[in-house]
C-alpha positions as a LaTeX table, in Angstrom:
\begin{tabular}{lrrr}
\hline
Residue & $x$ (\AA) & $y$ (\AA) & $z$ (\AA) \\
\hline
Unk1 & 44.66 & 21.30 & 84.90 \\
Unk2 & 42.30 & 18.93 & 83.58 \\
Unk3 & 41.76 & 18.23 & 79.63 \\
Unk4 & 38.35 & 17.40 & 79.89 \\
Unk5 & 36.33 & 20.30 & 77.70 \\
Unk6 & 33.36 & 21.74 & 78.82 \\
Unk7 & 30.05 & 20.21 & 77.84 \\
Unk8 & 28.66 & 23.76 & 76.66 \\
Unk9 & 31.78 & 23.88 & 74.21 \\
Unk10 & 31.10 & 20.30 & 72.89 \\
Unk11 & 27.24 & 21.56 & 72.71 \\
Unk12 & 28.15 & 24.77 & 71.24 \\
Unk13 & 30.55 & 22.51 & 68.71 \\
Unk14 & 27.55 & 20.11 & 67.85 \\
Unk15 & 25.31 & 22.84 & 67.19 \\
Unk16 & 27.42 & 24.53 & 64.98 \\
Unk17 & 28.11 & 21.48 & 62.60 \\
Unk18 & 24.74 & 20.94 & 62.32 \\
Unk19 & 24.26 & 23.99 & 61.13 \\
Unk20 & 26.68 & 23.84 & 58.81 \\
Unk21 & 24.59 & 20.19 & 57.18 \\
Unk22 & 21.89 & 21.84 & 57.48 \\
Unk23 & 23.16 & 24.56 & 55.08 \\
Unk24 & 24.75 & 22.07 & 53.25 \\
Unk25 & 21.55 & 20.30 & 52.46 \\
Unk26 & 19.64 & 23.54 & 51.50 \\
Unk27 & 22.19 & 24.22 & 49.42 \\
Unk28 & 21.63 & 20.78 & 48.16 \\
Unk29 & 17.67 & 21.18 & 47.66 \\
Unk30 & 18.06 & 24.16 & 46.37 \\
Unk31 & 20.26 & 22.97 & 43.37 \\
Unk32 & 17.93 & 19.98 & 43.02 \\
Unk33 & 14.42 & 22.31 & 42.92 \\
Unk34 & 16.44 & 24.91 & 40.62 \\
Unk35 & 17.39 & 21.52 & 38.36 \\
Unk36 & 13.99 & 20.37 & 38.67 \\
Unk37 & 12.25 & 23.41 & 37.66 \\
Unk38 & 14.46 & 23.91 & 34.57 \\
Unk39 & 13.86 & 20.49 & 33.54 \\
Unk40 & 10.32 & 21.15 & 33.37 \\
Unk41 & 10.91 & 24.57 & 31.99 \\
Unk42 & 12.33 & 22.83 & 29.64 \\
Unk43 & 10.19 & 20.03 & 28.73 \\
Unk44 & 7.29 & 22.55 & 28.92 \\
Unk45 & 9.00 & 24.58 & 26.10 \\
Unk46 & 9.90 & 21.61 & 23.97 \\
Unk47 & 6.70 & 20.85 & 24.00 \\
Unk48 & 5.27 & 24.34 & 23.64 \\
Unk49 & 7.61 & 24.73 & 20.24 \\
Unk50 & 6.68 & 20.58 & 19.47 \\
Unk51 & 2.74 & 21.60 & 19.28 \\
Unk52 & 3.45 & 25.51 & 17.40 \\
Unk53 & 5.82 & 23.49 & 15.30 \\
Unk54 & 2.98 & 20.81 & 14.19 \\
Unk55 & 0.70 & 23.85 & 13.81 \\
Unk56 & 2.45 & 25.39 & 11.63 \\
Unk57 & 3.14 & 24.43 & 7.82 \\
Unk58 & 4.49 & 21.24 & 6.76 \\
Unk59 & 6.57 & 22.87 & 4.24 \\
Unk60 & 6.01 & 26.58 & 3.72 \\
Unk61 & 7.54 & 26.68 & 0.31 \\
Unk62 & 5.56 & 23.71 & $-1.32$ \\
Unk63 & 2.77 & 25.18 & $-2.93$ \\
Unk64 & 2.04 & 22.00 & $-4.78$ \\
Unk65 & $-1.58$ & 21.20 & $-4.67$ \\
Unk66 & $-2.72$ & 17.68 & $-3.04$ \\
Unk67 & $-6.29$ & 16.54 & $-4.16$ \\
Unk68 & $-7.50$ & 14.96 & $-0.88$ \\
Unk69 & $-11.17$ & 13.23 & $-0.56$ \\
Unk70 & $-12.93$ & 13.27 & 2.79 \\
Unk71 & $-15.63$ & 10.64 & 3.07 \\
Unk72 & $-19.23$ & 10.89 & 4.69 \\
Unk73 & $-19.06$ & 10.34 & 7.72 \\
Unk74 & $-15.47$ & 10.77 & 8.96 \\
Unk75 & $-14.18$ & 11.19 & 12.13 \\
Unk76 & $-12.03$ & 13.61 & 13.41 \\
Unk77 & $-9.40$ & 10.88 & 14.10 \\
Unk78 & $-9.76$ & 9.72 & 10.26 \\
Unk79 & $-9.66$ & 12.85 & 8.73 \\
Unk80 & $-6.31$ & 14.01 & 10.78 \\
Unk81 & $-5.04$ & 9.90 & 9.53 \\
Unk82 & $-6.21$ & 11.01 & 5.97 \\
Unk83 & $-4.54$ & 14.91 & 6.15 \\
Unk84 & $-1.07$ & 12.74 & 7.71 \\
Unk85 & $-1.19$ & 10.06 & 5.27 \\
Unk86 & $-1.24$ & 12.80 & 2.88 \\
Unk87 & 2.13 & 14.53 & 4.89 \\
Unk88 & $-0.25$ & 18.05 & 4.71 \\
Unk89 & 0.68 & 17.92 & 8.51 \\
Unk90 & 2.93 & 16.93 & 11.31 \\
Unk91 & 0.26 & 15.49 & 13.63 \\
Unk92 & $-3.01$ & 13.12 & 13.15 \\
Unk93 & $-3.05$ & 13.10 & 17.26 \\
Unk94 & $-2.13$ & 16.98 & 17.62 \\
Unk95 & $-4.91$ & 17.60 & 14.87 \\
Unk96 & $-7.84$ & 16.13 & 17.23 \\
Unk97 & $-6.66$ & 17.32 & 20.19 \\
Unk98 & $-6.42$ & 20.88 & 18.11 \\
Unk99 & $-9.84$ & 20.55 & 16.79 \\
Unk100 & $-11.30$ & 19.64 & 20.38 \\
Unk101 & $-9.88$ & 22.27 & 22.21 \\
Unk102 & $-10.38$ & 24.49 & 19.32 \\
Unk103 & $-14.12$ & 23.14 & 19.64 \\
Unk104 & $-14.18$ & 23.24 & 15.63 \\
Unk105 & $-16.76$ & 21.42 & 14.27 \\
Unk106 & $-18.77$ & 20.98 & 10.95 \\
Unk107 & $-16.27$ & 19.18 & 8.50 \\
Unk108 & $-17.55$ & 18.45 & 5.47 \\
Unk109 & $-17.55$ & 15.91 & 3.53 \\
Unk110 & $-16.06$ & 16.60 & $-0.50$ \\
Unk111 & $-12.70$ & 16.43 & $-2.52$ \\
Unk112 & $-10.42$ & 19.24 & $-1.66$ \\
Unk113 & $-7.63$ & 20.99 & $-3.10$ \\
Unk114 & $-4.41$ & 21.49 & $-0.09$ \\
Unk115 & $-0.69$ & 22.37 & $-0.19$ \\
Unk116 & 1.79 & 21.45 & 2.23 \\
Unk117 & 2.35 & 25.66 & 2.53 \\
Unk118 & $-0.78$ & 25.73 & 4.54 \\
Unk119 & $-0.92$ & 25.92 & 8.50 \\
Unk120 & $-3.19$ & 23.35 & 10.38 \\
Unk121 & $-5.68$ & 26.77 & 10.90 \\
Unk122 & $-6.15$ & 27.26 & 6.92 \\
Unk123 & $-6.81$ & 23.66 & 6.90 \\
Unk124 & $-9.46$ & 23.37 & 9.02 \\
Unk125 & $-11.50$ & 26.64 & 7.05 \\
Unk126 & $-10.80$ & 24.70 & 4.05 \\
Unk127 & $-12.48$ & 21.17 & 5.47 \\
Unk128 & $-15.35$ & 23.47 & 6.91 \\
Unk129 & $-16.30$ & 25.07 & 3.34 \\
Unk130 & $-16.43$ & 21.32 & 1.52 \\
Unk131 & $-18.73$ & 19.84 & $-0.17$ \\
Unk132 & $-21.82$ & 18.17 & 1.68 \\
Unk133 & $-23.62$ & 14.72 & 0.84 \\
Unk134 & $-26.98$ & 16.45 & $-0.30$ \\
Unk135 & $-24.95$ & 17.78 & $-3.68$ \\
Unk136 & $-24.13$ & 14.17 & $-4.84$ \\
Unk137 & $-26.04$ & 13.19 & $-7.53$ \\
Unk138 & $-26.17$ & 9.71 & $-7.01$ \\
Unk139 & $-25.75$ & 8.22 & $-3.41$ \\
Unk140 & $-26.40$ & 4.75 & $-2.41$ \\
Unk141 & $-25.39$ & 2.27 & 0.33 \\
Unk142 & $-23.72$ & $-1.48$ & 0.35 \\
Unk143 & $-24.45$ & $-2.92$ & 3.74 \\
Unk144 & $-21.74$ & $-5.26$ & 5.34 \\
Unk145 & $-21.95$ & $-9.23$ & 4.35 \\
Unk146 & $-23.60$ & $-8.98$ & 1.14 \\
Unk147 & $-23.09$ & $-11.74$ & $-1.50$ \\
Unk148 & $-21.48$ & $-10.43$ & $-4.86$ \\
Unk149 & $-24.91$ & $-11.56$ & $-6.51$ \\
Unk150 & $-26.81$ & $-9.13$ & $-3.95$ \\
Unk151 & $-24.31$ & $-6.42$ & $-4.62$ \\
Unk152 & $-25.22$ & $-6.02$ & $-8.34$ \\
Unk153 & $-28.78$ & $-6.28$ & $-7.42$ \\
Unk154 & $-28.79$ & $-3.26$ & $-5.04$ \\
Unk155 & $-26.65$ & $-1.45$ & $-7.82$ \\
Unk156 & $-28.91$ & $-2.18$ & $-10.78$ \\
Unk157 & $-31.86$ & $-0.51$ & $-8.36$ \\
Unk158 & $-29.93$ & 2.12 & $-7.43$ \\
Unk159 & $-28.40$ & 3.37 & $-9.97$ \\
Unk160 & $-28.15$ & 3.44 & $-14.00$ \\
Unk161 & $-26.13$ & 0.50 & $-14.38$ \\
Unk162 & $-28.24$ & $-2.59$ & $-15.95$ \\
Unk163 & $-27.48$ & $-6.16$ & $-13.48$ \\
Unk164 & $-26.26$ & $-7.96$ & $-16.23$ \\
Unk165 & $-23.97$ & $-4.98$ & $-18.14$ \\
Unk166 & $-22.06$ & $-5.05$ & $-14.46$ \\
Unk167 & $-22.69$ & $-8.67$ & $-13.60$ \\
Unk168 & $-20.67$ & $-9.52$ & $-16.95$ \\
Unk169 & $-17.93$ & $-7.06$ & $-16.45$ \\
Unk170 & $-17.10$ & $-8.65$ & $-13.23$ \\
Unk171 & $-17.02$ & $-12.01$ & $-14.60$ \\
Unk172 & $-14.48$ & $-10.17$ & $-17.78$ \\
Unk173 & $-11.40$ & $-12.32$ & $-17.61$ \\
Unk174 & $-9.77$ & $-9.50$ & $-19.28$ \\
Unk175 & $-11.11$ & $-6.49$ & $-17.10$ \\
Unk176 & $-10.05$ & $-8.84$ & $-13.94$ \\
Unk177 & $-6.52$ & $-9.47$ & $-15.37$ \\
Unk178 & $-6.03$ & $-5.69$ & $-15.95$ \\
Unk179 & $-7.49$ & $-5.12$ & $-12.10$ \\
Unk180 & $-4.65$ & $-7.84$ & $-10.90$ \\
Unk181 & $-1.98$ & $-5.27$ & $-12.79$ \\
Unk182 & $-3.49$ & $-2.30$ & $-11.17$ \\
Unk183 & $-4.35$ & $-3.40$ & $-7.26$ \\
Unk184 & $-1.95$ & $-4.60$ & $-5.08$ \\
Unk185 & $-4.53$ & $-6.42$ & $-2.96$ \\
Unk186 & $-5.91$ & $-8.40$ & $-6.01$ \\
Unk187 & $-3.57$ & $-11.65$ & $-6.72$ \\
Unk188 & $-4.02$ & $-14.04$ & $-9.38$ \\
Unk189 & $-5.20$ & $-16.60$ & $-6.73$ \\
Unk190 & $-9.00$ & $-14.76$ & $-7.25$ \\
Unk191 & $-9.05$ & $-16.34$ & $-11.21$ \\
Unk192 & $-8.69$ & $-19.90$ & $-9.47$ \\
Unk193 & $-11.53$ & $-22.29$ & $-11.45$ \\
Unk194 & $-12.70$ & $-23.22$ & $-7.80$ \\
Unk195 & $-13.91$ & $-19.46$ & $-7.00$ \\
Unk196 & $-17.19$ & $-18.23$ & $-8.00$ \\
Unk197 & $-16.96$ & $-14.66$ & $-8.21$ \\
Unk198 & $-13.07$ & $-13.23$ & $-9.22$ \\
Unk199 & $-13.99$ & $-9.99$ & $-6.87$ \\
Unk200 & $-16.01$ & $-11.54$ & $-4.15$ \\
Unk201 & $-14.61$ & $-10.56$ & $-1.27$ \\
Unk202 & $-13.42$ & $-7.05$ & $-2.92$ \\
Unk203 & $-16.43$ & $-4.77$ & $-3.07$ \\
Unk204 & $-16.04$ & $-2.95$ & 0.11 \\
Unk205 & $-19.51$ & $-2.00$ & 2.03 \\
Unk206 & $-20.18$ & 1.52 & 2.73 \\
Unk207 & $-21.61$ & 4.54 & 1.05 \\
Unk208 & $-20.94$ & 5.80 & $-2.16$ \\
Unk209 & $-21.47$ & 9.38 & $-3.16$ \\
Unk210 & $-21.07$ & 10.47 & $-7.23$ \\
Unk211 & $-21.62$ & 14.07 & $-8.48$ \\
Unk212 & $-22.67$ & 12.54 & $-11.93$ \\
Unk213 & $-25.94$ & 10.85 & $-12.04$ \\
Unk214 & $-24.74$ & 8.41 & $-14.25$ \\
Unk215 & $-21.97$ & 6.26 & $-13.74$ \\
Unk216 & $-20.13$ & 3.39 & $-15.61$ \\
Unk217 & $-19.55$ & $-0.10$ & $-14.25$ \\
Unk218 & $-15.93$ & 0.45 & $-14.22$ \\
Unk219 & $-16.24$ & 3.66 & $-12.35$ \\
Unk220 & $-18.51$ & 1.66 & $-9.75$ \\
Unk221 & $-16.11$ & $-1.05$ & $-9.38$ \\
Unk222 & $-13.05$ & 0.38 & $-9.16$ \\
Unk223 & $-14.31$ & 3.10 & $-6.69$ \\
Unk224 & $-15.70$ & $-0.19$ & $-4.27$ \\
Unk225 & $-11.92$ & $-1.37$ & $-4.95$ \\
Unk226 & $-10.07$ & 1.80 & $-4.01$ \\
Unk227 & $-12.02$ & 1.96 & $-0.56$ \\
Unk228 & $-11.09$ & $-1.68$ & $-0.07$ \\
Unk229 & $-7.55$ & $-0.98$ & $-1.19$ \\
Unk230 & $-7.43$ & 2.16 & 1.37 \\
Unk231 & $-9.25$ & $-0.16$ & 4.40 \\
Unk232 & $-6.41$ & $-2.89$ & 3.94 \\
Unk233 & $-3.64$ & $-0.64$ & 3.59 \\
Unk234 & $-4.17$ & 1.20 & 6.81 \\
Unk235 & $-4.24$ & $-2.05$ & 8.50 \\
Unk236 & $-1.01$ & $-2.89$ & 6.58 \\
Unk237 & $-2.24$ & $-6.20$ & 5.29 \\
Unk238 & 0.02 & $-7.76$ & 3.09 \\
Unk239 & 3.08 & $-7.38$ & 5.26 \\
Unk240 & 1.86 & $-9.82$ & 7.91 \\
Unk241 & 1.43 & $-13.12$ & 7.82 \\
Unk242 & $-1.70$ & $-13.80$ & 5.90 \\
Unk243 & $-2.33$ & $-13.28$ & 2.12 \\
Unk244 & $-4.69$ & $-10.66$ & 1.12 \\
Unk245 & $-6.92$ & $-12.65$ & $-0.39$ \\
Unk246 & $-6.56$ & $-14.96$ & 3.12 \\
Unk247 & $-7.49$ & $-11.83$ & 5.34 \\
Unk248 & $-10.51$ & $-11.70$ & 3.15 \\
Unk249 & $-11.56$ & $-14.60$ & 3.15 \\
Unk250 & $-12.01$ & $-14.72$ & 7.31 \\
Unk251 & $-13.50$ & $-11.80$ & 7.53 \\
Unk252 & $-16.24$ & $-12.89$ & 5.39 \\
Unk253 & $-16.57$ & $-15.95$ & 8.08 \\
Unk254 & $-16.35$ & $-13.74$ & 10.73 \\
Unk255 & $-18.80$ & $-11.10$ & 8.90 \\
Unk256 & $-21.25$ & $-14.20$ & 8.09 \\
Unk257 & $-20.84$ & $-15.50$ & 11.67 \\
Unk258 & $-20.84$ & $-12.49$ & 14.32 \\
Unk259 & $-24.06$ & $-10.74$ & 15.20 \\
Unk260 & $-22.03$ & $-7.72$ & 16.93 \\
Unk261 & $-18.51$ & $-6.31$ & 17.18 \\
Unk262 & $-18.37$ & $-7.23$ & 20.39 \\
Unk263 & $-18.36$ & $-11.35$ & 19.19 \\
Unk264 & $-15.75$ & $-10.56$ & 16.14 \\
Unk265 & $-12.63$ & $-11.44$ & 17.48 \\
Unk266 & $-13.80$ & $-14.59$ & 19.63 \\
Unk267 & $-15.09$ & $-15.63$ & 16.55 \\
Unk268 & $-11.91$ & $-15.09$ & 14.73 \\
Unk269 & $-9.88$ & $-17.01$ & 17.92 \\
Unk270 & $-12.37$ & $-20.01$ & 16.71 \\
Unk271 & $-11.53$ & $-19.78$ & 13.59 \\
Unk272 & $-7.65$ & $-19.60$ & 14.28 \\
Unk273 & $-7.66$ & $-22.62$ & 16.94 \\
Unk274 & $-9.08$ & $-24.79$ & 14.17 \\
Unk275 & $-6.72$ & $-23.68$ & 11.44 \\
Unk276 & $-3.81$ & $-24.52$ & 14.01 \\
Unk277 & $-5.43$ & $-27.67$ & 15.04 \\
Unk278 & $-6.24$ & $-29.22$ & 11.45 \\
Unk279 & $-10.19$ & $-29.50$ & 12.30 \\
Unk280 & $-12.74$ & $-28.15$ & 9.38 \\
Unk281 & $-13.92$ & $-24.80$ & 10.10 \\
Unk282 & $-17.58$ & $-26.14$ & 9.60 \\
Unk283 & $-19.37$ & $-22.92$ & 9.70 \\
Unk284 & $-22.38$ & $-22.44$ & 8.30 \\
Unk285 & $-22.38$ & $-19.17$ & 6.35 \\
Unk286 & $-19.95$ & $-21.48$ & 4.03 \\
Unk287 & $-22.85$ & $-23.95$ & 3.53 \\
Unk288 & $-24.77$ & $-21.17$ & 2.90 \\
Unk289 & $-22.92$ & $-20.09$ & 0.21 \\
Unk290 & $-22.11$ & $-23.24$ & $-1.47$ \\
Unk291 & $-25.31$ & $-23.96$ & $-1.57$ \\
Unk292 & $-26.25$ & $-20.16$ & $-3.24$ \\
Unk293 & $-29.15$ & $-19.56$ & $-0.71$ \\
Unk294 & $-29.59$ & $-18.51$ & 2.85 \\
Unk295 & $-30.70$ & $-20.90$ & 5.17 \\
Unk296 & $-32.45$ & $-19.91$ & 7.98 \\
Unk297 & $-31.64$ & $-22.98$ & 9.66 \\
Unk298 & $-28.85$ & $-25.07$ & 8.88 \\
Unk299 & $-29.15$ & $-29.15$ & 8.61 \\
Unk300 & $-27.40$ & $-32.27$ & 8.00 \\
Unk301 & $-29.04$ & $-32.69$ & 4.34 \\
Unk302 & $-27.55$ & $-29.28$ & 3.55 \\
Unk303 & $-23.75$ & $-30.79$ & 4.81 \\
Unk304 & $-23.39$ & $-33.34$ & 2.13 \\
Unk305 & $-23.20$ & $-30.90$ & $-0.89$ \\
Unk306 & $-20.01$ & $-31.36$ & $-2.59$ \\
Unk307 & $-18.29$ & $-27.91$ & $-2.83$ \\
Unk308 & $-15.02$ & $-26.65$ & $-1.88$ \\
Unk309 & $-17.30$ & $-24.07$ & 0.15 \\
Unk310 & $-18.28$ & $-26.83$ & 2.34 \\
Unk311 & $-16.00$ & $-26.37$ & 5.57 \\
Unk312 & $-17.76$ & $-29.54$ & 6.89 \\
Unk313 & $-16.13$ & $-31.65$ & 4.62 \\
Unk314 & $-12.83$ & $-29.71$ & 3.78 \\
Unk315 & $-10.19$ & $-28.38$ & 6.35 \\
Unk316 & $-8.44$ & $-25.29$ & 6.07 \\
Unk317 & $-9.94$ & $-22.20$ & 5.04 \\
Unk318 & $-12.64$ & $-22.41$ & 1.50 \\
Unk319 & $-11.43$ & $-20.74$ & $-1.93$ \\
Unk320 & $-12.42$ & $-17.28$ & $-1.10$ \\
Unk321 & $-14.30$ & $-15.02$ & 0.77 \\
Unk322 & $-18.06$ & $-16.21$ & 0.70 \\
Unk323 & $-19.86$ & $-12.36$ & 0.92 \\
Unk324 & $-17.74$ & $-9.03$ & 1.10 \\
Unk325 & $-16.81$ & $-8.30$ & 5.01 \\
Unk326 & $-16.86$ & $-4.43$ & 6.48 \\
Unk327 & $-13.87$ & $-3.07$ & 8.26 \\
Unk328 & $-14.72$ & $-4.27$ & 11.66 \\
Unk329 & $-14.63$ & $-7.68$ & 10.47 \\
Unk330 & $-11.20$ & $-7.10$ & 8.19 \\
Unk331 & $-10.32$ & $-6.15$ & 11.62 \\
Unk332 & $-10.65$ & $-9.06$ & 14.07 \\
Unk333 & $-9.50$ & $-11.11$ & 11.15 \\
Unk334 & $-5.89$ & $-9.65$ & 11.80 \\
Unk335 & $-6.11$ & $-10.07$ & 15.52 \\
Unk336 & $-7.76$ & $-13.04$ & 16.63 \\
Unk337 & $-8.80$ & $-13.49$ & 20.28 \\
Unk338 & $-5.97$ & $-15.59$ & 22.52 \\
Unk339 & $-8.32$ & $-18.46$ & 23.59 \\
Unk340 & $-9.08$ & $-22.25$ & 23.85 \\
Unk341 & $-12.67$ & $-22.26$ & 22.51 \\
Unk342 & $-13.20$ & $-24.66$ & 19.20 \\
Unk343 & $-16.97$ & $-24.36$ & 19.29 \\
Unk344 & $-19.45$ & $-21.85$ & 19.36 \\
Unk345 & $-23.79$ & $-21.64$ & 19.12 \\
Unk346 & $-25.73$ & $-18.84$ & 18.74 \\
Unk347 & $-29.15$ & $-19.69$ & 20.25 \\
Unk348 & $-32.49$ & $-18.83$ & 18.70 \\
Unk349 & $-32.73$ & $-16.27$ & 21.76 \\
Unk350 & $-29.78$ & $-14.43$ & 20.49 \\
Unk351 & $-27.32$ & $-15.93$ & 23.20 \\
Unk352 & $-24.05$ & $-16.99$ & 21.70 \\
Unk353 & $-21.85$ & $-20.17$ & 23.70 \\
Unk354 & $-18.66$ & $-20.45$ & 23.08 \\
Unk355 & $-17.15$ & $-24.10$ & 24.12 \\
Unk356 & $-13.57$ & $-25.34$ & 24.58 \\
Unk357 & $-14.93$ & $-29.40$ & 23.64 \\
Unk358 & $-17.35$ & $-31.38$ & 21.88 \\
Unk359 & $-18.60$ & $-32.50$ & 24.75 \\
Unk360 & $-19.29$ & $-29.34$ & 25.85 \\
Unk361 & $-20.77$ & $-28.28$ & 22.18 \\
Unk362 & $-22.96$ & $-30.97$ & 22.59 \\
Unk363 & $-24.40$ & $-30.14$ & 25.99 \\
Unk364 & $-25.32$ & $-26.71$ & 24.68 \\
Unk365 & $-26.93$ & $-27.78$ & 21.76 \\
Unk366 & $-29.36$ & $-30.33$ & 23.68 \\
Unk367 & $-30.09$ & $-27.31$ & 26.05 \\
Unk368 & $-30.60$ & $-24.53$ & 23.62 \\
Unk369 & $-31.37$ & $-25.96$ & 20.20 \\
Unk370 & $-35.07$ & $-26.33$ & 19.28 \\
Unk371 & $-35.66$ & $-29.80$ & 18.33 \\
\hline
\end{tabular}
């Protein structure tokens, strides 16, 4: 009898251990989709009790009341930063994506009164029933880049407070000492003999809203220095690299320099590459402000003043900040652009050039400067 099988056994045979892999590997899939789906079971309910967690109170026995001021003209995104910094809840992100799915609108702006016992919902009533601009008293505006000098004139228009009463106080030794004790920000580097103005630099530009019609130099001053305080705190200046009072001072550059946001950091790169390479900043707000007068164009004749303000003559940055910068130029000061430019021109037409050489400086300036 022969041993050889019979090719429908061996066919029956190779049918039936495939079926048996194939079960096998259903089995397999099947453990894998069942693993799958509870992983995302589960990462959907983490998330689920993550978001009704952040909803809820931050602590439900801390009745403590938190005095918490929302400025005109915040943001969603800066009032959840404000309500976080404050730890009344979980979530600055969760609180705008909240409000926008909520579709909640018409925060207003006022000083408020919150606990930490309150859930994100009681919250949100609270910021809707504040306080709008219309009931301030006294409201005025500082625009970005103003000197100090232009500062006290807009304030001695706009309010009760003579120019000189507030144009002494900020030259008070004393008052500026007790400032130095109080702020942080302010270092004894702004009483240097070489500076013009102790709090140049300081008075942040914005708008300022008072429920008393009256108001006291101090009150003005130290309410410009909070917002400055609050501006350079969120950026966490002071812990990097550069000095306060450094941060300041080229953001006033970049402020004096920039015509738009989009030309801030460039600028800043510029200023950065020529720090690095030991080259005077020469930039002509500086001239501007050694010279205490805005030049509409700037020439050689106006170069040979002899100032410490004159970043023709001097390398390195000048004492201090030559006007008082807003936040977008605070901003770019922190994080200058990676480049190789050294040079820049802003043409009559409004076209700015940036330039990597002299040679290429120069070539732009016999094409676009009017003779």
């Amino acid at each position: 009898m022969s041993d050889k099988k019979d090719p429908k056994d061996i066919h029956v045979s190779k049918l039936v251990e495939r079926q048996k892999e194939a079960s096998i590997v259903r089995k397999i899939v099947l453990v894998c989709f069942i693993v799958l789906i509870l992983i995302i079971g589960g990462a959907v309910f983490g998330a689920y009790q993550y978001v009704m967690g952040a909803l809820e109170p931050v602590d439900e026995t801390d009745d403590e009341m938190i005095e918490v001021n929302i400025p005109i003209g915040s943001s969603t995104t800066g009032i959840g930063e404000i309500l976080a910094e404050h730890d009344l809840i979980n979530s600055s992100t969760l609180f705008r994506v909240y409000v926008r799915y909520r579709n909640e609108e018409g925060f207003q702006a006022g000083d408020y009164e919150l606990s930490r016992s309150m859930d994100m919902d009681e919250i949100i009533t609270e910021l809707k029933e504040g306080t709008v601009y219309q009931d301030y008293e006294l409201t005025f505006t500082i625009p970005e880049g103003r000197w100090l000098e232009q500062i006290v004139g807009i304030v001695s228009n706009e309010t009760n407070i003579e120019a000189e009463e507030l144009a002494d106080l900020l030259q008070d030794e004393e008052y500026i000492e007790d400032l130095i004790e109080r702020y942080t920000m302010l270092e004894e580097v702004i009483l240097d003999e070489d500076i013009r103005y102790p709090l140049e630099g300081y008075l942040f530009p914005a708008r300022y809203d008072f429920v008393d019609e009256e108001i006291t130099p101090e009150q003005l001053v130290e309410t410009m220095l909070d917002r400055t305080a609050a501006v350079l705190d969120h950026y966490e200046v002071g812990s990097q690299e550069l000095s306060y009072h450094e941060v300041l001072t080229i953001a006033s550059i970049i402020e004096g320099e920039a015509r738009n946001d989009e030309e801030r950091e460039r600028v800043s790169g510029v200023i950065s590459n020529r720090i690095i390479a030991n080259m005077p900043l020469q930039m002509d707000p500086t001239i501007a402000y050694a010279h205490g007068e805005h030049f509409s164009r700037t020439l050689n004749e106006h170069l040979e003043i002899d100032s410490p303000y004159n970043t023709y003559r001097n390398t390195g940055l000048p004492p201090g900040p030559i006007n008082n910068p807003g936040e977008q130029s605070i901003r770019a000061a922190l994080a200058p652009e990676n480049h190789g430019y050294l040079y820049f021109y802003h043409s009559p037409e409004g076209e700015v050039f940036f330039t990597e050489t002299y040679e290429e400086h120069q070539e732009v300036l016999r094409e676009h400067r009017p003779d």
